[in-house]
Structure formats: C-alpha cells, structure tokens
C-alpha positions as CSV (number, residue, x, y, z in Angstrom):
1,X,-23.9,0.7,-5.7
2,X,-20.8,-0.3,-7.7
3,X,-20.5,0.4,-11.1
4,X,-17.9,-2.3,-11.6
5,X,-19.4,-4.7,-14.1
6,X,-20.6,-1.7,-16.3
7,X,-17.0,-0.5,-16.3
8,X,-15.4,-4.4,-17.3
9,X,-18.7,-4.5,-20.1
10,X,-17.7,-1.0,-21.3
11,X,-14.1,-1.7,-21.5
12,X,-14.1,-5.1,-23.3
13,X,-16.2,-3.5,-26.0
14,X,-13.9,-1.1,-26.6
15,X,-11.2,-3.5,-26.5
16,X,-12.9,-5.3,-29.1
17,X,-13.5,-2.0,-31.1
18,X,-9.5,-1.2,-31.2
19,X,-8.9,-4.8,-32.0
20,X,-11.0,-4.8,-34.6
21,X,-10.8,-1.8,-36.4
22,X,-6.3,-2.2,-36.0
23,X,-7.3,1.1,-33.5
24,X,-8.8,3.5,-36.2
25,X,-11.8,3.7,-34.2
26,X,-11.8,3.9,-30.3
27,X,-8.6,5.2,-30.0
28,X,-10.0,8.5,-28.7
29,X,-13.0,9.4,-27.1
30,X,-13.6,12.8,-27.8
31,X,-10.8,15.0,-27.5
32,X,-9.0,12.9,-25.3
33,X,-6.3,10.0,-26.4
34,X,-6.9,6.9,-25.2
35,X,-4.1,4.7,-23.5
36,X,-3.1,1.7,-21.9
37,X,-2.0,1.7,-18.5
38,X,0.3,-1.4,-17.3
39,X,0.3,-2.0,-13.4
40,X,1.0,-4.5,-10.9
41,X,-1.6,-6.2,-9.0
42,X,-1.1,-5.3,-5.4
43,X,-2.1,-8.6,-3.9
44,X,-1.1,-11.5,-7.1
45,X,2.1,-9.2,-8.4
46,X,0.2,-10.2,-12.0
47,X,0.2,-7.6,-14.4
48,X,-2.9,-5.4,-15.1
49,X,-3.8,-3.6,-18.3
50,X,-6.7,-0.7,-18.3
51,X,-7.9,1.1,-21.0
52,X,-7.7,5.0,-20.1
53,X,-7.6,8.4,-21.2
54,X,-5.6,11.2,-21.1
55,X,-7.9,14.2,-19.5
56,X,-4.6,16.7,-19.7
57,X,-1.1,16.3,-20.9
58,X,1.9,18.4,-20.9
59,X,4.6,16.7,-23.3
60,X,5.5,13.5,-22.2
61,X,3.5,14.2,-18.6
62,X,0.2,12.4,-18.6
63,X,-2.9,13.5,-16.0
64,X,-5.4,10.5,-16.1
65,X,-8.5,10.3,-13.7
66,X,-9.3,7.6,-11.5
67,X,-12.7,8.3,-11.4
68,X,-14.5,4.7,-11.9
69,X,-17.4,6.5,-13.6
70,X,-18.1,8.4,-9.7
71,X,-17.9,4.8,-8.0
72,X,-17.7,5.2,-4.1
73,X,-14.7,2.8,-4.3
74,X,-11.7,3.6,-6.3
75,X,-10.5,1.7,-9.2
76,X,-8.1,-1.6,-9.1
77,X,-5.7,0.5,-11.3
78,X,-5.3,3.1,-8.7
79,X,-5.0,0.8,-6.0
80,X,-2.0,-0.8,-7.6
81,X,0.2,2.2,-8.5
82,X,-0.4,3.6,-5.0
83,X,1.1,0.7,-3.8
84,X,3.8,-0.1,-7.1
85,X,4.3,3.5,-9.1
86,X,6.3,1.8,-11.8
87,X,4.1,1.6,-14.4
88,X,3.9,1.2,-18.9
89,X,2.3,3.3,-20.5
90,X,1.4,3.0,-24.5
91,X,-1.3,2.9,-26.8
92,X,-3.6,0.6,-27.2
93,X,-1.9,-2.7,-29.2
94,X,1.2,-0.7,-29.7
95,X,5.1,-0.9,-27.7
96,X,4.4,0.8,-23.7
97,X,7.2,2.5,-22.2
98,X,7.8,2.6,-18.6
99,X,6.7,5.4,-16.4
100,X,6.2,6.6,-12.8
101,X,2.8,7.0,-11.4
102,X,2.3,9.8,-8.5
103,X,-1.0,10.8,-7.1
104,X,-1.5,14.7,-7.6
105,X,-1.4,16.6,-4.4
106,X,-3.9,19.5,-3.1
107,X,-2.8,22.2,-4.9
108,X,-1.9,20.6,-8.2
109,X,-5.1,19.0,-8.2
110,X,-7.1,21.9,-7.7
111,X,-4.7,23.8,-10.5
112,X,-5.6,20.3,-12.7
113,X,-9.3,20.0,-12.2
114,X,-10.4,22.5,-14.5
115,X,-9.0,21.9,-17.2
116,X,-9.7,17.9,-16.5
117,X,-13.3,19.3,-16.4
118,X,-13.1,21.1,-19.7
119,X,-11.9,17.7,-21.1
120,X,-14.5,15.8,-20.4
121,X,-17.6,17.8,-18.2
122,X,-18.7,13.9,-16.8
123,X,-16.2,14.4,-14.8
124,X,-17.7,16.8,-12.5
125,X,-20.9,14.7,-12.7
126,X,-18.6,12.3,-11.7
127,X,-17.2,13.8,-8.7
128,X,-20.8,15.0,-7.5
129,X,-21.7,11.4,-7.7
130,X,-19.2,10.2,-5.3
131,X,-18.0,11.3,-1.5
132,X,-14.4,10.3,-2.1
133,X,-12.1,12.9,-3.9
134,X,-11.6,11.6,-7.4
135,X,-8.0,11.2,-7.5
136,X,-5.6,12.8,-10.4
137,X,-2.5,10.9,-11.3
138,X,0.5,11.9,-13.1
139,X,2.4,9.5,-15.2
140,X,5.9,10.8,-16.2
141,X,8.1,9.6,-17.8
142,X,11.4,7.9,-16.4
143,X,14.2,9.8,-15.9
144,X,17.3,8.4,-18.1
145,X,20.6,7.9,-16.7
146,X,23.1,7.4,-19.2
C-alpha cells in the first residue's frame, strides 16, 4: 500500500509550520537540516519543490534518502533527477543554488548507509519495509568555471 497521501499530508503541515513560524521551527527534524529540493518534472518539465533532509553531509556535498517512508514505489523527486540531475537546492523560504543530483553507487552506498542509519534509525525500518533498495543521492554542488 502506498504511503503517498500520508507523505503530501505530512509535508504541507510542515510547510505550514516553516511558513508560519519564518522557519524557527521545522527547519530540522532532529539532528538533521531540512531542505528544499527543486526538480523538474519528468513528464510536464514543471518545476517540483520537496521538503527533505539531509541524512549526511560533507561540506557543500549533500546525502539525502529517497526513502518515501519504505514505500514499494520510489518518490516523484527521485524519478525526476534520474531523468534531469540539475537540480536547486536551499532552505526552506530562503535563495536555492543549483546543484547536480547523482544516485550513489554500490559501494558508496554501503560506505553511506551507516551513518544515514545513525541519523535517523527509521531508516532501516524503512528499508525493512520495502523490497526496493532505498536509494542515496548526492547533491553537489556545481562546479564553477570562471
């Protein structure tokens, strides 16, 4: 069963939480940051905004989890960076900046997981929930050429 109208209820309440509060509450959950992710929809071009969090970072390198709370389908999100990796990436009400999107291969995933795990343990929940892999995407930022 699809946990798709859960995950649109839970994310325009948080919406409404940052918008609000001018983001002092709701702009982390937990440890983690939360973020907006800026894609383009893979069938309309239109672009799409999700709330997400950051499960690992390493400076300006972003690991987020496309885990749909252990759906059997992946998120919309995820569908449309596969297909368009150029994506914006800010927080929530606040300037984006463009970055590219990449899936995390084998190894770096498994290198990833546990620490993704130690962010937020649902995630493993998650993952036993589901027979897809949970993906783990990347977002860097875009190299400058000057």
């Amino acid at each position: 069963m699809s946990n798709r109208w859960l995950m649109l209820s839970m994310t325009g309440m948080h919406r409404a939480l940052l918008r609000l509060t001018g983001g002092r509450l709701g702009s982390r959950l937990g440890a983690m940051p939360v973020i907006e992710l800026t894609t383009r929809g893979r069938r309309t071009g239109a672009e799409r905004t999700t709330l997400l969090t950051i499960a690992a970072r390493t400076g300006n390198t972003f690991v987020v989890v496309a885990s749909r709370g252990g759906d059997d389908a992946h998120p919309a999100w995820y569908l449309n960076l596969v297909d368009d990796p150029d994506v914006r990436v800010g927080k929530p009400g606040k300037e984006s900046r463009p970055m590219l999107a990449r899936v995390a291969g084998d190894a770096e995933r498994e290198r990833l997981w546990p620490e993704i795990v130690r962010a937020y343990r649902g995630y493993a929940a998650y993952q036993r929930k589901t027979t897809r892999r949970i993906p783990l995407v990347i977002l860097e930022p875009l190299a400058r050429t000057t």
